[in-house]
N, C-alpha and C positions, 0 to 999 in steps of 0.2 A: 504493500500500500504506500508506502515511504517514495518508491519509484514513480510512481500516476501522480503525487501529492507533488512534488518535482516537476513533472512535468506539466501538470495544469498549471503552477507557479511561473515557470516559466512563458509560457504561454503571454503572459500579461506582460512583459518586457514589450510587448508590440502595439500594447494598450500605454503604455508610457510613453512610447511616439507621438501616440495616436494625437493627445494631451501638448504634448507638445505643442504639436502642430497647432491646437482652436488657442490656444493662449498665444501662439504668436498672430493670431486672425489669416493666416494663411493668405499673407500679400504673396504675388507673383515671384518679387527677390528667394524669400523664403522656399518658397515652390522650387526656386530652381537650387536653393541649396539645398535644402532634399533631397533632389535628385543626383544633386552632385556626390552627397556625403555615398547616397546608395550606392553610386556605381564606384567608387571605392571602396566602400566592403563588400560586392561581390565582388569587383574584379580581385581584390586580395582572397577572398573566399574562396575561390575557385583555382587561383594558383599555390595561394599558402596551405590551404586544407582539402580540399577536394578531390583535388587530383592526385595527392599524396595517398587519402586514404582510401579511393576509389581503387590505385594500386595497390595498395596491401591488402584489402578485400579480396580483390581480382587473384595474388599469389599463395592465397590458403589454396586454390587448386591448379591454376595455373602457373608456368615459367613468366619472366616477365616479358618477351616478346608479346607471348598469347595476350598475357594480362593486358598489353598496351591495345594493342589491336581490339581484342573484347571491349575494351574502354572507349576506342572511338567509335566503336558500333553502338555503340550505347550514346554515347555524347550524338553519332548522326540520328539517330532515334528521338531524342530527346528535342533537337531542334527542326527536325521534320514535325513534331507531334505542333510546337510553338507555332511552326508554319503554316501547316492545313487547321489550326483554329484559324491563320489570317482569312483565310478562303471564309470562316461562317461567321467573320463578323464586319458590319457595314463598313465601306471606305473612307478612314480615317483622315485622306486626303483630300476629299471632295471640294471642291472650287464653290461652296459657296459662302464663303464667308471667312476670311481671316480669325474671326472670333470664335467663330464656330468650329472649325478645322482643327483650332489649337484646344478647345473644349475636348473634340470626340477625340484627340490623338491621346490629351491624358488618360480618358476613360478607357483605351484601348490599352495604354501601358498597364493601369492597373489592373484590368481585366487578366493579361498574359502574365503579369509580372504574380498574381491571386496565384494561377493555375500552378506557375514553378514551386511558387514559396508556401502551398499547402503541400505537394509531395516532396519536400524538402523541409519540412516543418515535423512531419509524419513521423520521414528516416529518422530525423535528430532526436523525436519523441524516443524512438525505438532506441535508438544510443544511449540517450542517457540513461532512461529504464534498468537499461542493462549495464549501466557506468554504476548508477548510482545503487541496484544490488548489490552489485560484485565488491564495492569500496563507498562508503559515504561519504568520509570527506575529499575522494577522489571526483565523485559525481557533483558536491555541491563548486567546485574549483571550474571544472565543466561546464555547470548551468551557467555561474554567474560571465564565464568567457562565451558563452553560447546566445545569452542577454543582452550582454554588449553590444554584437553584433545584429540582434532583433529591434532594439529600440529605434535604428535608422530605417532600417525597412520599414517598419511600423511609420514611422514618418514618411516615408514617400509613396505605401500605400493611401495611406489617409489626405495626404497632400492630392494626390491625383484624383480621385476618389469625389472627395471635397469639394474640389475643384472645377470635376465635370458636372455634376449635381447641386453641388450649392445646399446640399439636405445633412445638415449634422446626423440627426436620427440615421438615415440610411446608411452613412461613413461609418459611426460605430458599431452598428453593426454589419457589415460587411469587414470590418476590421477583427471584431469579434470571433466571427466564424473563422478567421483565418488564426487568429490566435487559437484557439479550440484542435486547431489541427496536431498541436505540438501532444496535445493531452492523447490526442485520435492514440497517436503513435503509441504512446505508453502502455495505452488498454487494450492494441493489436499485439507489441511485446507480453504483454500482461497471458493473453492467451494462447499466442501462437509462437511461444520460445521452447522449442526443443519439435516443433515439428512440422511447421511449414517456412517459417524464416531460418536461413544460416547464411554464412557469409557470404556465399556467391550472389543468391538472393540480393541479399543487401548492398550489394556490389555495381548489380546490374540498375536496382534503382536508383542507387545514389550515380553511378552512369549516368543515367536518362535526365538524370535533376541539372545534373553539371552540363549538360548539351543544352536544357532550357536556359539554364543563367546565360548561360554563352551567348545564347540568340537575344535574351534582354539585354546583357551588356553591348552585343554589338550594334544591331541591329532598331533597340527603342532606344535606349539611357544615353549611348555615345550621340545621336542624331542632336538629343535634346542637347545635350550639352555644347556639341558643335556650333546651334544657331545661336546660343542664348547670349542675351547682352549684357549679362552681369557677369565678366569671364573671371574678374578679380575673387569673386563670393564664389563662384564655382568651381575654381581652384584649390581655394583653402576648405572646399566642401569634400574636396579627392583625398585631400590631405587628410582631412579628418577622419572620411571613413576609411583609407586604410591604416593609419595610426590606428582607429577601433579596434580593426578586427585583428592586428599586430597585436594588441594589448590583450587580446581574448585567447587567442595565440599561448603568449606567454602563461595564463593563467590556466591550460589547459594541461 
């Protein structure tokens, strides 16, 4: 129980964003330092931790050739899956309207950016679960570097979010659900450790998760960043978030 209790806990680290975000009233500046902070803890996430532990996952059965190889097939899965959601959801580029454009494109990052960071929310439920069994004060070292890196997301979820709707009520929860994912993971550990998750499993999903950040970071978060006219607040917003997840890093 100690383990779920963890990871619900955790969960609210993206609820501390969330907060963040309505007490700064979510001006535009703002908006785009959120996104900057974000695309520095994924892009750190994904080379400092992901890919690391994607391959040690990958060599409990495989050499590490196979392991690499198995990894970008999972990474081209992952951003194939990010891709054909672009196919079912309306064109974010649409010519009508500068105001509007820039509305539906945030909606559409949150949207994509929801889909990675719920099965990447799931995995880490499932890690710690099993962090925080096997070693307690190994697991709470874990959550609280695991947190670190949730409170930005959590902010440029709710930032975008916010942003295309303009509805508090709806942001928190759509925020909500998405924190709830971390707990999902714990209660799927909770039931399904020793007989349908093992490490390859885990391997292949945390795979598929790293191939979706990939497609956000390149493809939504870098664009924003490229056009934006705050480059100076956007800069120190990279800095920050990979100092974060540097620091989460260290504490893990």
């Amino acid at each position: 129980m100690t383990g779920l209790l963890f990871t619900f806990g955790l969960g609210l680290f993206i609820l501390v964003g969330a907060i963040i975000v309505f007490v700064t009233k979510n001006n535009d500046k703002f908006v785009s330092f959120s996104i900057s902070i974000a695309f520095g803890v994924m892009a750190a996430l994904i080379i400092g931790e992901l890919i690391p532990e994607t391959l040690e996952l990958m060599q409990t059965k495989y050499d590490l050739s196979k392991s690499i190889v198995m990894m970008f097939i999972c990474i081209l899965i992952g951003i194939s899956v990010l891709k054909l959601l672009d196919l079912f959801i309306p064109d974010h580029h649409a010519d009508d309207g500068v105001e509007k454009e820039h509305h539906d494109h945030l909606a559409h990052i949150g949207f994509v950016s929801s889909v990675a960071l719920v099965l990447h929310n799931i995995i880490e439920g499932m890690a710690i679960y099993s962090t925080v069994t096997t070693s307690l004060q190994l697991g709470l070292l874990v959550s609280i570097g695991v947190g670190l890196h949730n409170i930005p997301l959590g902010m440029v979820i709710t930032s975008t979010f916010y942003k295309a709707n303009n509805d508090k009520k709806k942001t928190l929860l759509i925020v909500l659900g998405i924190s709830l994912s971390t707990f999902l993971g714990g209660v799927l550990m909770y039931f399904l450790t020793g007989k349908v998750i093992n490490d390859v499993v885990l391997a292949i999903l945390l795979g598929i998760t790293l191939g979706m950040l990939i497609y956000i970071v390149l493809f939504e978060l870098l664009p924003q960043i490229l056009h934006t006219k705050y480059k100076k607040t956007t800069m120190i917003g990279i800095v920050i978030g990979v100092l974060l997840l540097v620091a989460s890093l260290f504490l893990e």
